[in-house]
N, C-alpha and C positions, 0 to 999 in steps of 0.2 A: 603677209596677213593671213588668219587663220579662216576657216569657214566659217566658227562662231564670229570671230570681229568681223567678218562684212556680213553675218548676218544685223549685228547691231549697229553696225556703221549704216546700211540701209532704212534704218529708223532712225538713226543724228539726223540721217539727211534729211528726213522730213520734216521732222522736229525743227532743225534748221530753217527750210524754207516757210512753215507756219510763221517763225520769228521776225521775220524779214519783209514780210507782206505786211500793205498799207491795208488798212479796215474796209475799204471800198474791194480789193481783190479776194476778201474768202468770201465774196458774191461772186467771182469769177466761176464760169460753168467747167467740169474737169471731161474729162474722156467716157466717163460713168454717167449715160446719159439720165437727165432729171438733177444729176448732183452738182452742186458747187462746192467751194474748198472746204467751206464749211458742214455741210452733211458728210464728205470722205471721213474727216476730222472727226467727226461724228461716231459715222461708223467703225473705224475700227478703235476708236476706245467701248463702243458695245459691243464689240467681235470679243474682245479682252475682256472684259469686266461687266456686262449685261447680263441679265436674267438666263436661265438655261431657255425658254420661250423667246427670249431676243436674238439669240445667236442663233438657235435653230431657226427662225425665221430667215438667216440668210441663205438658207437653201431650199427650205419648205415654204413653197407657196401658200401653203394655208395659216400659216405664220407669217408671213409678210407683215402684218400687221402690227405684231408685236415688233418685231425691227423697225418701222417706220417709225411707231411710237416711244421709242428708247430712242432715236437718233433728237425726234424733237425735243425729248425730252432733255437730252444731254446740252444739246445747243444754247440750253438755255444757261449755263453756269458760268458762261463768258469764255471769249478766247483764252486768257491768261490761264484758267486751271483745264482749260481743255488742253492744251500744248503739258503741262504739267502733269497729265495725266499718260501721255504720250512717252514723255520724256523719261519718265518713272512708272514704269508698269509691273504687272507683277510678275514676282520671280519665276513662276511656273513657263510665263511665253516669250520669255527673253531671247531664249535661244532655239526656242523651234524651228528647225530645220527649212520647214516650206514658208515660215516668216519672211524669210529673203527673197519670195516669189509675192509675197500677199506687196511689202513694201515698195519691192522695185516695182512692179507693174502699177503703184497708188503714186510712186515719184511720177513715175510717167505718165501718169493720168494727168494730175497735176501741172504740168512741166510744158506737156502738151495741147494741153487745155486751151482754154482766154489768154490764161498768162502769154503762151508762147515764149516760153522758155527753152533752152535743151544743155546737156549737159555730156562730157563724155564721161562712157562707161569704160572702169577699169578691166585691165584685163583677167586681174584676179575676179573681180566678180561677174567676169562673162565666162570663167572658167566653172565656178559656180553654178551656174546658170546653165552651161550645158549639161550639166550631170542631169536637169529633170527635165530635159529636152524630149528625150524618149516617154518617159511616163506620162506627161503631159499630152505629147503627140495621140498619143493610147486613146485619152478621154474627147479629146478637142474635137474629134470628128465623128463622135458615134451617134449626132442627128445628120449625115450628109445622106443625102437619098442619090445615091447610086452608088457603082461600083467603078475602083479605079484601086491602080498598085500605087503605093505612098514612097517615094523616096525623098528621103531628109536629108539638105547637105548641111552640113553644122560650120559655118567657117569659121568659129571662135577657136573649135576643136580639129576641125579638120574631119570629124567623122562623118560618117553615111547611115542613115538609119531608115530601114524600110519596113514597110507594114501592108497589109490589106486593110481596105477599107470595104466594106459591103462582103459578098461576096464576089470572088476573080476567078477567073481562070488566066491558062497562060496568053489568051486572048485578048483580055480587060487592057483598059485604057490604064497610061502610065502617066503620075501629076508628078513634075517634080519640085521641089520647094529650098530655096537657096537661100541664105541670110546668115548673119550675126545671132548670138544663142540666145542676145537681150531681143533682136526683133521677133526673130521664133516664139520667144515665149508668149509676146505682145499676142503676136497673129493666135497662137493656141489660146489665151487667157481670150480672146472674145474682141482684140483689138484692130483687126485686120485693117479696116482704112488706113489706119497712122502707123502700121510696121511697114519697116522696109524690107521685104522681102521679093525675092523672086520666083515667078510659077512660070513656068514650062512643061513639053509633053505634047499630047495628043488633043486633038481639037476637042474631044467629045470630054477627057479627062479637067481640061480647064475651063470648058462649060460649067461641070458640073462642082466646080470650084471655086467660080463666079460666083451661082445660086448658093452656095453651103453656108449654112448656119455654123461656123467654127466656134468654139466656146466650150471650157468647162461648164 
């Protein structure tokens, strides 16, 4: 399977599980706290197709507003052309690259959720998956308040990826971070309770890993 087909096969998947849910479940609560299936649903058909004010609202806090107000607004057209909108998107973001990051981590919101679902990930799209293990790592910790040497074990890849966090010397405490490239992603994207991952290293290092706000 190519990179493009699992990045669109990670949006069948969703599309799929929309399909398949009783009316009572898109009230289910997802991993995206405040949201249920039905605002995720929501949101990224306004990530795709909203206002340039709605989509920049999902980054700009002084926008929030206009996203909140495009989500209700969308919600309102009924499940059936929301899934249809999902399903058939426009050609421009079919195959965006980081697509396959926004989807898997929204399956997993989902999946992980009320529902309490789970599914296995293939290994093509954990191979996927670790290619933005590293750039992802980059962003995910630049609110942690202290300093600590970052090493990444990627077991999907097998590779090692380290980094500074703060400023270090050769002194500074050392975190180490072990998982599958889908739970990495989870813990970098802002999910850390529900990844499975492993932290080891130095006492003061996994303190201060405890406390850390992770998150793009």
């Amino acid at each position: 399977m190519s990179k493009k087909d699992i990045i669109l096969a990670e949006r069948a998947f969703f599309v799929k599980t929309l399909k398949g849910l009783k009316q009572a479940e898109w009230r289910a609560d997802t991993l995206c706290a405040g949201w249920d299936v039905e605002d995720l649903a929501a949101h990224l058909i306004v990530r795709e197709r909203g206002s340039i004010p709605a989509r920049a609202g999902i980054v700009m806090p002084f926008l929030h507003h206009k996203h909140d107000a495009a989500i209700t607004k969308m919600k309102q057209i009924g499940h059936e052309k929301m899934i249809a909108k999902l399903e058939h998107p426009p050609a421009w973001v079919k195959r965006l690259p980081f697509n396959v990051i926004e989807f898997y981590v929204h399956n997993e919101d989902l999946l992980r959720g009320k529902l309490g679902r789970s599914r296995v990930i293939s290994d093509e799209l954990e191979a996927v998956l670790s290619g933005f293990v590293p750039q992802l790592a980059r962003f995910a910790f630049r609110r942690v308040s202290g300093r600590f040497r970052l090493v990444i074990h990627d077991e999907s890849s097998g590779e090692t990826h380290e980094r500074s966090v703060g400023k270090h010397s050769e002194a500074s405490p050392e975190l180490e971070i072990s998982g599958r490239a889908g739970e990495l992603v989870l813990l970098f994207m802002g999910r850390g309770k529900h990844a499975k991952v492993r932290a080891s290293g130095t006492e003061e290092a996994k303190h201060l890993y405890r406390l850390a706000d992770i998150g793009i």
